[in-house]
N, C-alpha and C positions, 0 to 999 in steps of 0.2 A: 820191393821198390815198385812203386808205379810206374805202367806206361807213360805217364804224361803227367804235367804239372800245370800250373796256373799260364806258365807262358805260350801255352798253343793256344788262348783265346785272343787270334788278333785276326787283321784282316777279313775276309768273310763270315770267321766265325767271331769274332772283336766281341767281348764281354766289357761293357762298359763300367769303369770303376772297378776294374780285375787287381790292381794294384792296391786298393785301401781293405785294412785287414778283415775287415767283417763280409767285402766280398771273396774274397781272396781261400777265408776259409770255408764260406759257404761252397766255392767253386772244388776245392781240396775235400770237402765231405762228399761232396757229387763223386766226385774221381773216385773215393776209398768207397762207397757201397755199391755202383755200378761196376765199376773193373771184373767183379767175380763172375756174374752174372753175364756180361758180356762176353768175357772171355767164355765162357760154359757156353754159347749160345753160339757163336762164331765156332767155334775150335773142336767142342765137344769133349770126349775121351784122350783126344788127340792132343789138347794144348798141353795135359801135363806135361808131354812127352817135348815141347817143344818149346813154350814161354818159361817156362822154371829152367833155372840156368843149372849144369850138370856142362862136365868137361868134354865130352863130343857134341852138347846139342848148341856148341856157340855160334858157330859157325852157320846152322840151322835157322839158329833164332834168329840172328842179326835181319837178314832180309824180311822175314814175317812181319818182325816188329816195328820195318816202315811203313807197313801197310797196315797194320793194327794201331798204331798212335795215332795217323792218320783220320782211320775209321771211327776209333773211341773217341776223338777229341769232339768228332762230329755228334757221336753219341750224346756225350755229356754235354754240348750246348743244346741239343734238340731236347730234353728232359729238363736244364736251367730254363730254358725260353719256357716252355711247359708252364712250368711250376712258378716263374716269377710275375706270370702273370694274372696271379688269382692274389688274393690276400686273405688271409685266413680272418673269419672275423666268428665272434662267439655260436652265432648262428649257421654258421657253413661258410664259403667262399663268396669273396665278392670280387669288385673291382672298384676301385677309387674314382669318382667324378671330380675333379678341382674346376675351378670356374675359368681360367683359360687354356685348359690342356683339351687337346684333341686325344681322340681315343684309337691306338691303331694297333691293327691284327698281328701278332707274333706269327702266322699261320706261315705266312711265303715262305721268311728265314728257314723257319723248322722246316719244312717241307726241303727247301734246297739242301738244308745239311744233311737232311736223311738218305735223299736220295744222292747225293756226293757220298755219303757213309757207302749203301750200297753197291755206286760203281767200284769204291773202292776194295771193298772185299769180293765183289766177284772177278774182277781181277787178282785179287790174290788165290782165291779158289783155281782157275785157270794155270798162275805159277804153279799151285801146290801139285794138280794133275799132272803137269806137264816138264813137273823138274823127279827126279830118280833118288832126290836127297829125303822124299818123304813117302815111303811106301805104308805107313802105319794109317794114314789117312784116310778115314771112313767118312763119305760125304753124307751119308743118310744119319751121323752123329749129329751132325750140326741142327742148327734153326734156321728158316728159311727165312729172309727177312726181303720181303717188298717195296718196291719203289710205291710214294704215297702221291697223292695230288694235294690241292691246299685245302681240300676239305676232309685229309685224313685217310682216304680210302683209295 
């Protein structure tokens, strides 16, 4: 089962048209090939031991996993925003010119969810040091992920 569904795109992170089915499952393809990855990059060796549900690690997981839906949902709009705005055309990637559309930078959004991703799991890094419920936790497993500016760097 997934972290997270269609319904965490509202509000600051608001997927427009998350509701009609061709966004809906593009948003749900996002979810099912980034989830593994993420998870491995956050968690490390560590997550098997604590997102995979098993009869003592419930109690374990519950708390992570506010901080992980949190973090991933962030994820997966900063990769939708990404990617939805190139269009794929025979010759490589474009973008669409229409004659009264203005053209505006996906950049800021991304840029705040990532780093909203960020604070959120170094906060959970913080819980995980600092609570006795997870001594298996090696922080040098993890990926180290950086707050970005709106040019990416």
């Amino acid at each position: 089962m997934p972290l997270i569904d269609t319904s965490y795109f509202e509000r600051s992170i608001a997927v427009a048209q998350r509701g009609e089915e061709v966004q809906k499952e593009l948003l749900e393809s996002y979810i099912d090939a980034l989830e593994p990855e993420f998870l491995e990059a956050v968690l490390g060796s560590f997550g098997a031991t604590v997102v995979l549900p098993s009869n003592d690690a419930v109690s374990r997981m519950l708390t992570l996993r506010g901080f992980l839906k949190y973090a991933f949902a962030r994820y997966v709009f900063y990769y939708h925003l990404r990617d939805s705005n190139e269009t794929p055309t025979t010759s490589g990637k474009g973008a669409g010119k229409h004659a009264n559309a203005s053209r505006t930078s996906p950049d800021r959004n991304m840029c705040i969810a990532w780093n909203e991703m960020i604070a959120k799991l170094r906060k959970m890094y913080a819980y995980i040091r600092s609570s006795e419920l997870y001594p298996e936790f090696v922080e040098s497993d993890v990926t180290p992920f950086e707050y970005q500016n709106t040019w990416g760097i």
